[in-house]
N, C-alpha and C positions, 0 to 999 in steps of 0.2 A: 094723291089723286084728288079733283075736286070733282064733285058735283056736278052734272051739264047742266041742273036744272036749276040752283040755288048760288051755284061756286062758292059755296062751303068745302075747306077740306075735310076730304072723306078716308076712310082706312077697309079697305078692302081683301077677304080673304079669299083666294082663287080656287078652285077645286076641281079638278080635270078628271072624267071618266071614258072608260073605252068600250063599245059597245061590238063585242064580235059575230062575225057571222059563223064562222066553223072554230071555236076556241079550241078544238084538241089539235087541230091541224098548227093553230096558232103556236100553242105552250109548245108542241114537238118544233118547228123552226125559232121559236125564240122571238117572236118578230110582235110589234104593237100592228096592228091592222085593223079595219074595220073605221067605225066612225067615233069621233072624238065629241064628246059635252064640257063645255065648261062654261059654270057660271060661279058669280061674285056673293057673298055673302058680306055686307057693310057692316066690321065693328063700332 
C-alpha cells in the first residue's frame, strides 16, 4: 500500500471490530450483526 499523502510504501495492519446491539440475541443465532469499525494501524 502507499501513502496518499507522501507515496511512500506503507505496511498496514487492519483490525475490524463489531459493535452489537442485542449480543445475547446475537451469540444464540450465531450471526456477526450490528455495526462494523475498522481501522489501520501503519507498521
Amino acid at each position: 500500500m502507499k501513502c496518499p499523502h507522501c507515496d511512500t510504501a506503507i505496511s498496514v495492519t487492519w483490525t475490524k471490530y463489531f459493535i452489537y446491539e442485542d449480543k445475547e440475541e446475537i451469540e444464540a443465532y450465531n450471526i456477526e450483526a450490528g455495526k462494523e469499525i475498522r481501522y489501520g494501524i501503519i507498521n
